[in-house]
C-alpha positions, 0 to 999 in steps of 0.5 A: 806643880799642877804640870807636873802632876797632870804628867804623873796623872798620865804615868800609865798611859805613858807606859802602856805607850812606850810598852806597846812600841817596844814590844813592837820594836821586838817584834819587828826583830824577831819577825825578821830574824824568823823569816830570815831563818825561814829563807834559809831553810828554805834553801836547804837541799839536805842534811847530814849529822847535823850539818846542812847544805843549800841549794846553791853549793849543792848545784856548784858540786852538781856543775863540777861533775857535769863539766868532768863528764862533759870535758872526758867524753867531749859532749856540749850536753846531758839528757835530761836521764844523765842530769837526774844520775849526776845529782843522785851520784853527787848527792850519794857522794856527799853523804857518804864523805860527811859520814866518813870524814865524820868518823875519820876525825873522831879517829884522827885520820887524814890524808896528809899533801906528803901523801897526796904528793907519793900517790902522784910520784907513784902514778899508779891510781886509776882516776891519774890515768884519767888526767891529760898528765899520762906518759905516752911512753911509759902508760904511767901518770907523770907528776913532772907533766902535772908540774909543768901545767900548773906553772904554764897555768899561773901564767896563763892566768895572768895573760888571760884570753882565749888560751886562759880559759882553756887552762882554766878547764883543765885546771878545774878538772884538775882539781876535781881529780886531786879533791877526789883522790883525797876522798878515796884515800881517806875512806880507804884509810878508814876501811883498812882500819875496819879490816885490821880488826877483823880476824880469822884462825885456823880452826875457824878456817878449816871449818869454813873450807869444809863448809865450802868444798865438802858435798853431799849426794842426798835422797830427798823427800819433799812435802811441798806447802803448796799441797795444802789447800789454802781453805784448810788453813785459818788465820787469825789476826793474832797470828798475823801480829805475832808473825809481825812482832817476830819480822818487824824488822824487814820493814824498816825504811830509812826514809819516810815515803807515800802511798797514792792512787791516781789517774794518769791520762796520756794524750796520744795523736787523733786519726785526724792528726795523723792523717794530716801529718801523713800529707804533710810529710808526703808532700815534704817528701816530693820536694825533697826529691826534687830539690837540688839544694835540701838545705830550705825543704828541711829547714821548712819542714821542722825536721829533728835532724838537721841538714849540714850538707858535710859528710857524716859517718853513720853515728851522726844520724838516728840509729833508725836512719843509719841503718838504712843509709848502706842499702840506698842508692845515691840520689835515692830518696826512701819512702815514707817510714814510720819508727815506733821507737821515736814515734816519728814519720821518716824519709831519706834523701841520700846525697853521696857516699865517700870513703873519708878520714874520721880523723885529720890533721892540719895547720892552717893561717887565717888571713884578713883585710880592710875588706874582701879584695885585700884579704884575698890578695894577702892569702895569694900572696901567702899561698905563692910563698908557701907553694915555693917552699916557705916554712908555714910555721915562720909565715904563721908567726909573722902574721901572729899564730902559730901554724902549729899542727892540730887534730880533728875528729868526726864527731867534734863538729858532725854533731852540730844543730847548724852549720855556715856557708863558710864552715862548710866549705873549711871542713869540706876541704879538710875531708878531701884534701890531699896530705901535704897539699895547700889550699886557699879557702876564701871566706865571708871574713877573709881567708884561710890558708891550710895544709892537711899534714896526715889522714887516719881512720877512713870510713864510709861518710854520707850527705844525708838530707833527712826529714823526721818529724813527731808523731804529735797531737794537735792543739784541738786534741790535746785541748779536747782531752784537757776539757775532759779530764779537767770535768772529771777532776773537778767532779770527783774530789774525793778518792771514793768518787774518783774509783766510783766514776773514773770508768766512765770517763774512759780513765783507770785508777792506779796505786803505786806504794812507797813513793820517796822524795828521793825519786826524781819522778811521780809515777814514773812520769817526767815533769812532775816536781810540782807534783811531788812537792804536793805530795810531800806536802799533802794530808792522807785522804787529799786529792792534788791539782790537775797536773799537765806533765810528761813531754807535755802529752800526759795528764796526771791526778793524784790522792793520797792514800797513806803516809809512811812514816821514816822507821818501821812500817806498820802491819796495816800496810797493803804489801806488808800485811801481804807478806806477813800473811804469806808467812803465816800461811806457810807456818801454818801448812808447816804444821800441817805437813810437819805432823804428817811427816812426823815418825818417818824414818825413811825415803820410801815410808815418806813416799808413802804419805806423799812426798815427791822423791828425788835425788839432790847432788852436790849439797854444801852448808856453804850455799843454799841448795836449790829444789826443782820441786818447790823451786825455791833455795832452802838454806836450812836443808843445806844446814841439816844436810851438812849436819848428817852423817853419810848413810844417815836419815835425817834426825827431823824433818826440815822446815824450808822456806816452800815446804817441809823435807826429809832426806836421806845422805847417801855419800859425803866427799870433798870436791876433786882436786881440792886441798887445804891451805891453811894460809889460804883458807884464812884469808878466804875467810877473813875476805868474806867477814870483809864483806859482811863488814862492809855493810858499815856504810847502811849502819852509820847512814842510819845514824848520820840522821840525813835529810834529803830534801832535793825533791824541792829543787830539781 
């Protein structure tokens, strides 16, 4: 009993005990179910109606596009510039299928396989004409063709190898193709029911076709504000946020964006860097003269075009040294030259100059062996087969290939950053063969046998060894600017310091407005993600790391002067309060001249008080006509106009975008050979409301709620 009563005596303690640990226990679990979620945010690229996408999947859409572009336009690579297109394009893809598809359901459109499948018996699709399935004959796609790779595709699948890979490239382009076709169809279905509700009639045709070709020849006076001084005119803040509240929205943004001010430094070459490099290149250039083989002188000099010892046609080489390759004489080596375009040194050795095939076709039998000696023999006896008349194909099969004929294009391989001893002498012997003639190429591995069967395209091809090297700035340069500006960073941690001291350091402070996480760049610099995701990150008054950017030669930091917020921006910023100030100023002078225009009741009496006089033709409501005087379109004067009777002056003056007008019809008509067609016009109508309803895809965008975050990631 006395046990049992000490164990009561501690009841509270065991359960602050037991509390505390399962509290702990929870906490433990909800610390980890919100990191967890954290991470996945983390990951999160963007948003649309809800519906987020993460990096991961966003980069295996970005991959499928690259390959599609890489496949159709045989390239191994994409410039840093087409990478940044690919994703924005992939990205405005992306949003713009959400939305629609979002839309479509709501209405119970889809793109049915029945549909998918008519479209491909009909052929006729642009993006079809893009596929390996074209019929040569008929121009059209051939769904029979399409067919036939899908089943050599399952069964190459199952075989694997080389041959799999290929068709697995296909395939993937393939489905790219379908996917996309899919898409295109479902907005089209969504855009022509759109059309189906928009009408035209006959009056309102009728009205539009005189709109349109009805003109008129007018006298014109023109009191122009930029008459009025600006000192006569007062401007009150009152004004300017009456103006504001009348054109707010003008300043709406879709997304939130970022004022800076910031000092960009690129570092650029000394005298001393250069007159080392000149030497350098120089010397470069004597041995290159008197190189026999220029193979290890460019090896040795770094040179950014490397030296592949083929022939190339010009569109292997720089456009700086394809120029000048026809005015060389073979064996020649150029002087020195300096391209500001590349900012690079250049010199030249021409080596030889031949008219070759760009395209060459050919069948050809690898052949090896145990060793050197025992390949060689196989391919003479090869050789000696086919020289007396053997069929190449049947020889090709026994030895297991196929012997089938092949094309090669100039660009397939002349691109290439190096090139084998052995590779060499194959393409070489490609270039000059003969057609129909057999050689025997002996190689490290083995040998080749291969005929050259046809040669089209001959162009002027050339063994061109080329130095090119940057203009770039040595390590004791580039360090002597870092030191710099890294002092002036760290003294000036304010944006007030920054603009005080920035000149004497030799630097100036810049302001860029409206910077949005959708560029790819800050300032227009490359290499600056770190920068942006500071920015996007900081408070306004920060001042960010100093950041090393660029191709590595720029210097970079930024202040935050104002965060924008996603909606309307406000009359304190810069630009905005700019316009707004310039429409005032212009409402103001209106005024001014409206009065002074006021009981006018012909050209000449507005003469008097000062207009300039000038006749104006071809006036129609339709457009909005154009006044050398003030050099500004002034579609509220082709509006009066058009509301004037011919021999009439004008009811009031015009108030217009760059002065105040008066004006007198001298004759109205309508457009020589021009003639009313009902059908016609309705149907010019009804295309033009067509365009001011395709601006549906900015109103549902705005109401999709996107979030694009890529700014993170890339």
């Amino acid at each position: 009993m006395a046990a049992i009563g000490k164990i009561r005596s501690w009841g509270p303690i065991l359960v602050t005990v037991i509390g505390l640990a399962l509290f702990a226990f929870i906490a433990e679990e909800l610390f980890r179910s919100c990191e967890s979620t954290r991470n996945q945010e983390r990951q999160q690229i963007g948003e649309v109606l809800g519906k987020k996408i993460d990096v991961q999947e966003f980069q295996k859409l970005v991959d499928e596009y690259t390959d599609v572009i890489k496949m159709t336009q045989g390239r191994d690579n994409l410039t840093d510039q087409e990478l940044n297109q690919v994703k924005d394009m992939v990205w405005q893809n992306y949003v713009q299928q959400e939305i629609i598809s979002a839309e479509a359901e709501k209405l119970g459109l889809t793109v049915t396989d029945q549909e998918l499948q008519d479209m491909l018996n009909e052929g006729t699709n642009p993006m079809l004409m893009q596929t390996p399935f074209v019929n040569q004959q008929t121009g059209r796609f051939d769904a029979s063709a399409l067919k036939k790779f899908l089943a050599e595709y399952k069964k190459a699948q199952q075989s694997g190898g080389q041959m799999a890979e290929q068709y697995t490239s296909i395939y993937n382009y393939w489905k790219f193709i379908e996917k996309n076709l899919r898409n295109q169809s479902l907005q089209q279905k969504y855009q022509a029911l759109l059309a189906g509700s928009i009408l035209s009639n006959p009056v309102a045709a009728k009205q539009s076709f005189k709109d349109e070709n009805e003109e008129s020849n007018i006298q014109l006076a023109t009191f122009a504000y930029n008459t009025v001084n600006d000192k006569d005119v007062k401007i009150s803040d009152a004004d300017l946020t009456a103006k504001y509240k009348e054109l707010k929205d003008r300043f709406k943004q879709l997304e939130e964006t970022r004022d800076v001010k910031y000092v960009d430094f690129q570092v650029l070459p000394s005298t001393t860097d250069r007159t080392a490099l000149n030497k350098a290149i120089n010397d470069e250039a004597a041995k290159l003269a008197a190189a026999d083989d220029p193979t290890e002188v460019v090896r040795k000099a770094n040179s950014l075009v490397s030296f592949l010892g083929i022939p190339q046609t010009k569109a292997a080489f720089p456009a700086d040294i394809a120029q000048q390759l026809d005015s060389m004489a073979v064996g020649a080596t150029s002087a020195v030259k300096e391209n500001k375009g590349d900012n690079t040194l250049n010199v030249i050795k021409l080596i030889s100059k031949q008219q070759l095939p760009d395209s060459v076709q050919f069948r050809a039998i690898q052949v090896a062996g145990a060793d050197a000696a025992a390949a060689k023999k196989t391919a003479d006896s090869i050789y000696t087969a086919l020289q007396g008349g053997a069929d190449f194909e049947a020889i090709a099969k026994k030895y297991g290939q196929t012997g089938e004929k092949t094309w090669l294009v100039s660009n397939q391989y002349q691109n290439a950053p190096s090139m084998d001893k052995d590779t060499k002498a194959y393409l070489n012997t490609l270039s000059t063969a003969a057609v129909n003639a057999l050689n025997n190429v002996a190689m490290a591995n083995g040998n080749i046998i291969v005929q050259v069967t046809d040669r089209r395209g001959m162009v002027s091809k050339y063994v061109a060894a080329v130095i090119k090297k940057s203009i770039d700035f040595s390590k004791d340069t580039y360090s002597a600017a870092y030191n710099k500006f890294s002092q002036f960073v760290s003294e000036n941690q304010t944006l007030e310091a920054m603009e005080k001291n920035a000149a004497k350091y030799g630097f100036k402070v810049q302001e860029r407005q409206g910077i949005s996480n959708s560029e790819h760049y800050v300032v227009n610099i490359p290499a600056t993600r770190e920068a942006m995701k500071w920015l996007f990150e900081a408070k306004e008054g920060q001042i960010s790391p100093l950041y090393e950017c660029g191709n590595n030669d720029h210097l970079l930091v930024l202040a935050l002067t104002k965060i924008n917020e996603k909606g309307y921006l406000s009359l304190d910023n810069a630009q905005v309060k700019e316009y707004i100030r310039s429409q005032v100023m212009n409402d103001k002078k209106a005024e001014i001249l409206l009065e002074k225009a006021k009981g006018v009741t012909s050209i000449a009496a507005a003469q008097k008080k000062g207009a300039k006089v000038a006749p104006v033709n071809q006036v129609t409501f339709a457009a909005s006509v154009f006044i050398p005087e003030t050099g500004a379109s002034e579609p509220a004067l082709s509006g009066a106009v058009a509301a004037t009777a011919a021999g009439k002056f004008c009811a009031a003056p015009v108030k217009g975008n760059a002065g105040v007008y008066l004006f007198q019809v001298i004759s109205k008509a309508n457009r020589a050979g021009v003639k009313f067609d009902a059908k016609t016009a309705e149907q010019t109508q009804k295309q033009r409301l067509m365009q001011y309803a395709g601006q549906f895809m900015r109103d549902l965008y705005q109401k999709a709620n996107v979030t694009d975050n890529r700014y993170l990631f890339f």
